[in-house]
MIDREN-310059 format. One record per residue (C-alpha): z, x, y; residue in three letters. Coordinates in pm, whole numbers, plus 50000, padded with zeros to 5 digits. Example, Ala and Ser with C-alpha at 12.3 -4.5 7.8 and 13.67 -1.06 7.14 Angstrom:
MIDREN-310059
      zz      xx      yy   residuo
   50780   51230   49550       ALA
   50714   51367   49894       SER
end
This chain:
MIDREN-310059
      zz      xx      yy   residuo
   23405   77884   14965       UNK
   23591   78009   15249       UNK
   23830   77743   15268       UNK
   23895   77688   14926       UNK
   24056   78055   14930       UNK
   24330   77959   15179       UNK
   24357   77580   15013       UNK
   24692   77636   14897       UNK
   24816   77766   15214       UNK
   24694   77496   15435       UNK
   24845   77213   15210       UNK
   25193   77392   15186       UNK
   25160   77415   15583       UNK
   25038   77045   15630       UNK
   25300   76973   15414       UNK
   25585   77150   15599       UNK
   25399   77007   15941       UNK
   25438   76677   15817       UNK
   25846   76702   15762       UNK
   25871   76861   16128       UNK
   25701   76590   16269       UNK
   25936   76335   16071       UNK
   26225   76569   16137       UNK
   26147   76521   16539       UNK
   26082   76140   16501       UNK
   26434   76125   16356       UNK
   26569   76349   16631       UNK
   26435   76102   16918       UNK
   26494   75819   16695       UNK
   26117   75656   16586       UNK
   26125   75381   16805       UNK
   26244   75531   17115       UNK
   26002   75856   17068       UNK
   25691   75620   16986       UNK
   25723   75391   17290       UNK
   25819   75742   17496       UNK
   25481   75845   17353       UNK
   25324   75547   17439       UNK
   25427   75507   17853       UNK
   25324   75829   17852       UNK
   25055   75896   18110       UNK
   24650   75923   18003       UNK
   24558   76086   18310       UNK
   24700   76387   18268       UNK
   24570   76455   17948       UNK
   24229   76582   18117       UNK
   24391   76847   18262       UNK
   24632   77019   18007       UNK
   24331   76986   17722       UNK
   24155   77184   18008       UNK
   24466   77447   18057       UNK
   24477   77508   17680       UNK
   24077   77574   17667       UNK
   24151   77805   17947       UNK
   24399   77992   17754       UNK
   24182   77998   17437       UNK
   23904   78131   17667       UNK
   24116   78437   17834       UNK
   24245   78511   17479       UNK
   23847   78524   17376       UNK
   23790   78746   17623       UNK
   24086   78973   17487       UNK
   23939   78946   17109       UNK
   23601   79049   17268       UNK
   23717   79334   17481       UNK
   23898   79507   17167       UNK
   23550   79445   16969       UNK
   23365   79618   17213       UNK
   23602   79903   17219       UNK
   23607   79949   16839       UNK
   23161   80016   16842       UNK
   23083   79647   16790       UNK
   22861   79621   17056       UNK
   22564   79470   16871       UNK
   22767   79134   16821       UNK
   22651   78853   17055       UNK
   22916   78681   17249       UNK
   22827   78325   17070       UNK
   22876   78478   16732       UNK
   23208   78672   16886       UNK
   23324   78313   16982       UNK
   23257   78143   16635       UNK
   23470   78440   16516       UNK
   23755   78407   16692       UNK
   23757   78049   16702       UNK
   23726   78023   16324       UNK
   24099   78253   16264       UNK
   24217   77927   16504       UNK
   24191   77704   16194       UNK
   24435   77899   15990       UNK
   24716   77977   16294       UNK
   24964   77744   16053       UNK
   24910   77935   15761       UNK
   25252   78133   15679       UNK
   25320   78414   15915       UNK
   24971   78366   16053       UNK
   24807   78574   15750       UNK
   24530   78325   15736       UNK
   24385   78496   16108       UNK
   24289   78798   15912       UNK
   23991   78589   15808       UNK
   23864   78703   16128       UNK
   23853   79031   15992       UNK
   23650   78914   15674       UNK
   23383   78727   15916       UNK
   23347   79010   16120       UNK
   23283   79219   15787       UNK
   23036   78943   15659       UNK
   22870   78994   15987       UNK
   22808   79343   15978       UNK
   22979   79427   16276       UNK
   23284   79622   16180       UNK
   23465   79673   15820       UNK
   23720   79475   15738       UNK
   23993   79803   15803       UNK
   23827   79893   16143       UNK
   23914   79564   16282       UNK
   24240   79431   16113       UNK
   24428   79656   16417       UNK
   24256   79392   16681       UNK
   24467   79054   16488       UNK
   24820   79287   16506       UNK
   24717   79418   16869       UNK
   24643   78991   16961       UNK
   24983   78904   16854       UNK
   25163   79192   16973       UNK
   24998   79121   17346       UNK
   25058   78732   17339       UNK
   25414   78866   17231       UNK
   25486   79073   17526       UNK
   25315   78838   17745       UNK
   25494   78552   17666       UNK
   25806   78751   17729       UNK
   25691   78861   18046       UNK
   25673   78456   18119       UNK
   26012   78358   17983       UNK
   26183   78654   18153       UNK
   26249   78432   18487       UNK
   26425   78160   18277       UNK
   26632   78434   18093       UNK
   26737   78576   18421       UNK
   26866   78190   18572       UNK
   26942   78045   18237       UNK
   27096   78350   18015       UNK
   26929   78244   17722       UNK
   26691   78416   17480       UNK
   26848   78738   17486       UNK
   26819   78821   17102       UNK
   26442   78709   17151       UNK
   26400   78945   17415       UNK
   26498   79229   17200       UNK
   26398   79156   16877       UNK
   26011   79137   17038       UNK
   26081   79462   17258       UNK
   26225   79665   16951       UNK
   25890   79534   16728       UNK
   25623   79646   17009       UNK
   25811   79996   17064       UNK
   25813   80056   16681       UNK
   25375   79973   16675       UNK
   25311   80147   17006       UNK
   25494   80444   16944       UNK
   25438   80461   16627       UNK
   25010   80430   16674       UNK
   25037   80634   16963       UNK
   25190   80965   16811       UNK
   24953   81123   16655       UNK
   25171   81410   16468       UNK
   25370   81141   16278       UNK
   25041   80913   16177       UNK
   24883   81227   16033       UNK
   25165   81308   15834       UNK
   25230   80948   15709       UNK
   24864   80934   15634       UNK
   24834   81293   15458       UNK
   25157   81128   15235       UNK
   25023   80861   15160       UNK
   24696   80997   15005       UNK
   24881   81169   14763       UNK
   25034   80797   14650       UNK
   24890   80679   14328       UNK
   24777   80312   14489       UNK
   24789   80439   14847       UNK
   24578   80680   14766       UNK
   24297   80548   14712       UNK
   24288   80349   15061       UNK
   24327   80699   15205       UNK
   23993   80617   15431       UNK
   24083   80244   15479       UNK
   24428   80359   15608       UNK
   24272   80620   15831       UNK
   24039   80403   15973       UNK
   24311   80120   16037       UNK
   24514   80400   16241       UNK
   24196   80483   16450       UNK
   24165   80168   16572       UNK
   24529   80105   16599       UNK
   24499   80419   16860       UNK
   24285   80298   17032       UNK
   24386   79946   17102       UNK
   24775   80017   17207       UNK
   24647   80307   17455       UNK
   24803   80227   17819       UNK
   24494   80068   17968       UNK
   24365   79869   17689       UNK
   24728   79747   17668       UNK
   24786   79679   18032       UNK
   24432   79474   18041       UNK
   24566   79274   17714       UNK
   24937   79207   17821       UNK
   24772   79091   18191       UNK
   24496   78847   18031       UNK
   24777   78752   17794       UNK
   25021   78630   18099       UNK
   24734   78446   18259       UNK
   24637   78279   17967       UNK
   24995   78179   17829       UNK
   25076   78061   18197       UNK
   24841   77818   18145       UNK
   24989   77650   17848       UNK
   25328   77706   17971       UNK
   25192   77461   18297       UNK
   25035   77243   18067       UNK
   25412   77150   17914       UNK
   25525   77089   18263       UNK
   25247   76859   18272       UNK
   25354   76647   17958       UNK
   25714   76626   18047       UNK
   25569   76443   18422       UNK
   25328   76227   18237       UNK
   25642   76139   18041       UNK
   25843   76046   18357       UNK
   25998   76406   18454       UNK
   26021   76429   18851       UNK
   25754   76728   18921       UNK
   25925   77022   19064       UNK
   25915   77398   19101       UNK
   26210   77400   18892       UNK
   26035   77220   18621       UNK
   25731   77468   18585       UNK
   26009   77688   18512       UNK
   26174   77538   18279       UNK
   25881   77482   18103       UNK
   25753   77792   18147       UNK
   26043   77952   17983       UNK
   26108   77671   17705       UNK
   25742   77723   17622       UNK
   25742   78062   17632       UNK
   26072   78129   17422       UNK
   25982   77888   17140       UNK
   25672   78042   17059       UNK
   25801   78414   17095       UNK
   26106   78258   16809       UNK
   25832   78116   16596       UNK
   25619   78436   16578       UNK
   25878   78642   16558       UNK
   26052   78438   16233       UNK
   25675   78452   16094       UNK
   25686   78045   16036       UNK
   25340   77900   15989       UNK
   25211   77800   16313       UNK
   25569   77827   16451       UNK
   25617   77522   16277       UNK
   26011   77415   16285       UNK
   26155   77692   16493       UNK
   25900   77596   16774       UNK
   25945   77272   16767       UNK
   26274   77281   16775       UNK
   26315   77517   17020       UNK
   26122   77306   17272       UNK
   26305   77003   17178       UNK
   26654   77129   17231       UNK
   26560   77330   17535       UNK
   26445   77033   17702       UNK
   26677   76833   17640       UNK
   26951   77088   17722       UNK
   26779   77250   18043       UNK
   26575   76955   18173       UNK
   26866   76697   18090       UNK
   26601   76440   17868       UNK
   26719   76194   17615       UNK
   26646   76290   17285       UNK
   26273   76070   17239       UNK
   26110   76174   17579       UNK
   26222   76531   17451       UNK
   26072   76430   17084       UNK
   25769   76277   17262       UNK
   25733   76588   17489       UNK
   25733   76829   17192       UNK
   25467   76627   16964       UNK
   25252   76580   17248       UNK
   25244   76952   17360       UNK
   25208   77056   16997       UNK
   24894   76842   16971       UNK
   24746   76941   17254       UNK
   24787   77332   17205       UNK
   24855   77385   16810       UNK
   24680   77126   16636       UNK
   24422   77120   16919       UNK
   24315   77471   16847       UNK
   24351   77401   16431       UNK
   24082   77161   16511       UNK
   23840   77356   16709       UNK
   23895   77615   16444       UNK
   23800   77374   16174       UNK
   23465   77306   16321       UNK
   23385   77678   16426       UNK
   23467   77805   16037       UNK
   23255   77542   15877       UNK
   22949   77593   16161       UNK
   23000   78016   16035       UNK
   23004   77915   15724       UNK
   22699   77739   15731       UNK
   22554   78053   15928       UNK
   22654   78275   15653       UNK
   22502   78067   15346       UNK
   22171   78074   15517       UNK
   22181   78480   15563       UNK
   22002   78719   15312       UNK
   22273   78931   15075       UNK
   22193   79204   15236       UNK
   22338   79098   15574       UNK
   22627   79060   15485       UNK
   22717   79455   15445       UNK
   22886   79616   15733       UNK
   22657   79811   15905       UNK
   22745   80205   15817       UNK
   22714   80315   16200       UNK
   22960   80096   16310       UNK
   23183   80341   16503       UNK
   23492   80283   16666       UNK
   23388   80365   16997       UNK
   23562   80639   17277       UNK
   23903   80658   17328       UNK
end
């Protein structure tokens, strides 16, 4: 039921993954990328599948630490996980709209309405955002690259924080909008949206996002320095920061251009980076970009999968009646 909803989605985004993956093979030139791919070395796979879980894990604890301030404190961390794994399986829909189905499970759940947390999805990706950027700011400084990155993310989060955190300006926005013939009738959904929105970009909760955010990004960023030695790359300090900041600066350009999954603009980012910072030929830079894409993207579409079919299940089996947001549910203290 669930996934039948976002079936057109997913195929246009399978689709489009598909031609980047062709588009790459091209790039490195099939042959060349596919026996890259294949010296490349098995026992260091262990180890970036386990610095991608640990990313997914710190990010969990981010999605459950906004729950908790928003009142849901009656949802178990197991069901918490299922949640935020689930959104995982629809990261490559376009411009990531398909992670608002966190929203909808937390709703079906009775934990929060589906307007109370929708802030938490905008506050994950703002974090990751300004994390990430906090990450590729050392390879900006030696490289002078990613500029227009840099500011294009800073200009987005000023415009959300400020704009959540003044209170004056929100009212007045919200007291116009009520009078709005469609608006209007979301008056309370919009309110409620802003409350949380408040409460999320506050300094603290902020500061604890952007600094679990770092953490767990670092750890994918390593992970890429990881592929490009299995794939021959002489380990160095110089190469954790060049991936770091390759990493780091593709993603930010994906999110920020709204592509599904980053798909194209990241992959391409990482490609040409490496090959023009690292010095690579073109297939151990192809090779390097599928295999860090399948270990981090695809990797968590997968998990995702299985974790939205598993609360799927969970939800069938529950009586109607469950499945109403409980009306206590407050958003808790600022």
């Amino acid at each position: 039921m669930i996934l039948a909803r976002y079936r057109g989605r997913l195929l246009f985004s399978l689709a489009l993954a598909v031609l980047v993956l062709l588009g790459l093979l091209v790039y490195g030139d099939l042959t060349a990328t596919v026996r890259a791919i294949g010296r490349f070395r098995l026992e260091f796979v262990p180890a970036i599948i386990g610095l991608t879980l640990l990313n997914y894990l710190l990010r969990f604890g981010k999605w459950h630490y906004y729950l908790r301030r928003l009142g849901a404190r009656d949802l178990t961390l197991g069901t918490s996980l299922l949640v935020f794994l689930s959104g995982m399986s629809m990261t490559v829909t376009p411009g990531k709209v398909g992670e608002w189905l966190k929203c909808y499970l937390l709703q079906q759940q009775g934990a929060l309405s589906f307007s109370r947390a929708a802030p938490v999805v905008l506050a994950e990706r703002l974090t990751d955002g300004l994390a990430l950027l906090v990450l590729a700011s050392g390879g900006m400084l030696i490289f002078g690259l990613g500029g227009e990155v840099l500011a294009g993310t800073l200009l987005l989060a000023a415009v959300i924080v400020g704009l959540s955190q003044y209170r004056p300006l929100a009212r007045w926005v919200l007291e116009r909008a009520a009078t709005l013939p469609i608006l209007g009738r979301q008056a309370a959904h919009l309110r409620e949206f802003y409350e949380s929105s408040f409460l999320l970009f506050r300094g603290p909760a902020l500061a604890v996002a952007v600094g679990l955010g770092v953490i767990s990004w670092a750890g994918e960023c390593l992970a890429f320095a990881l592929v490009l030695t299995g794939l021959g790359v002489e380990p160095s300090s110089l190469l954790v920061v060049q991936a770091t900041f390759i990493l780091a600066i593709s993603s930010l350009a994906g999110g920020l251009l709204l592509t599904p999954g980053g798909l194209g603009v990241a992959e391409g980012g990482i490609a040409g980076l490496t090959r023009y910072l690292v010095g690579t030929s073109p297939d151990v830079a192809a090779a390097a970009t599928i295999l860090i894409r399948a270990c981090t993207l695809w990797f968590g579409v997968l998990l995702g999968a299985v974790a939205l079919a598993i609360t799927s299940r969970q939800l069938a089996r529950r009586p109607s009646a469950a499945l109403t947001p409980r009306p206590d549910a407050a958003v808790g203290e600022a």
